[in-house]
Phi, psi and omega in degrees: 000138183244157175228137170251135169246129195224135162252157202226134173206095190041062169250074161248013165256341163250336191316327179298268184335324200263352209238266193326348171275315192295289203298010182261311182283004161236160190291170185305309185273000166288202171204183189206095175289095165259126177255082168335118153267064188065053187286139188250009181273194147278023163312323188271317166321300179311297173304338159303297211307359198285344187024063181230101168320332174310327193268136171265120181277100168278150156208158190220190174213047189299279204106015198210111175310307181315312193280347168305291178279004153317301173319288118032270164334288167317359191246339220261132170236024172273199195251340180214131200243082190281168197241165176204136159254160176293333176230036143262188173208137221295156162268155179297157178093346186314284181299311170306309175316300203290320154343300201287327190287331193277314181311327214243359182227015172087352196295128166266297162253158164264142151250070215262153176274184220220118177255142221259105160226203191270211166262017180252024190099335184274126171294159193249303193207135185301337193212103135352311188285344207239340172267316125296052188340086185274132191221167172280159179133136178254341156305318194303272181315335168283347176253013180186091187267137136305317221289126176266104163341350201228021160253358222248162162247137205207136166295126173320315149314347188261017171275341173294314153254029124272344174212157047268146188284111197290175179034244199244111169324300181325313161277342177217098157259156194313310182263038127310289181294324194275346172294303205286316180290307196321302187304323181281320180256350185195165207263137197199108182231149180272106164257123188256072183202139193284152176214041167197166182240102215263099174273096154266123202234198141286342187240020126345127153293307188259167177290327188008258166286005157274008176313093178189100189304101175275034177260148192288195176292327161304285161300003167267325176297322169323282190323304149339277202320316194296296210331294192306310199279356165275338217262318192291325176270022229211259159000274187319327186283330166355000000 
């Protein structure tokens, strides 16, 4: 069984696209777990009108995209766990590719790459991977994780460490934390080939390739710093 957990927030102008891609790659018996955060568009309308048991509509009222798809999470009973954002839109082949990698290599997450465009769709760049030069590695991520929450597949075992998602989101957004443990507790493999059309907008939630960071020095280091004393108490709970 597989569960995609997608968090919603006023996606009700890509969301329809983005929902019809994911429910054409999964089966009668997987689900696709949305978790609202009190959207005032027509998002929860659109996902009603879908009257497709796979979808669980959830809702909360974090205001913090991180504690969303935490939420999310927490519901998810498939054996394998996918991250979805509202406005991209998966390529076919996706959940099977990323399947085959998790079944046949021992894999705890997947990563896949990604091709990056606007919001109509134009591409900006064929590879995610090549343009953030994404590499394996926990050094690597703790100090410029690359890795995008809405690329990633995960073994179900690996829910157990990762959440609850620790401390204060401004510093540990999920897939930060799920980059930074994936590398220390569990095989983390990089699939290089895009499967998915990674729709950057104004109205984006995460920063992703625009990601360029103007926090001074301090606080990027701080932001280390919290990250490791969680990772480290995390471990220890094990």
């Amino acid at each position: 069984m597989i569960s995609v957990c997608m968090a919603t927030y006023n996606g009700s102008k890509y969301i329809r696209e983005q929902i019809d891609s994911i429910l054409s790659q999964i089966k009668e018996d997987d689900e696709l777990i949305i978790s609202d955060d009190g959207s005032t568009d027509a998002t929860c309308t659109i996902i009603k009108a879908y009257k497709d048991d796979r979808i669980k509509l959830l809702h909360g009222n974090f205001h913090d995209y991180t504690r969303n798809f935490e939420n999310a999470l927490k519901y998810a009973q498939g054996d394998y766990i996918f991250l979805a954002d509202q406005d991209d839109i998966w390529i076919d082949g996706k959940v099977q590719n990323c399947l085959k990698v998790l079944e046949n290599n021992n894999c705890d997450l997947v990563v896949t790459d990604a091709i990056v465009t606007d919001n109509n769709l134009n591409i900006i760049k064929d590879s995610y991977f090549e343009y953030c030069h994404v590499k394996n590695g926990f050094l690597v991520n703790l100090l410029k994780s690359r890795y995008v929450g809405a690329c990633m597949a995960f073994h179900r075992r690996m829910l157990d460490v990762y959440l609850p998602i620790p401390g204060n989101s401004k510093y540990i957004v999920h897939d930060y934390w799920i980059a930074c443990i994936s590398e220390l507790k569990g095989k983390v493999i990089l699939l290089h080939e895009p499967l998915m059309y990674y729709r950057r907008h104004a109205g984006t939630a995460s920063q992703g390739i625009e990601k360029r960071s103007k926090k001074g020095i301090w606080e990027k280091l701080y932001k280390r710093i919290y990250i490791c004393i969680y990772i480290v108490r995390r471990i220890k709970s094990l």
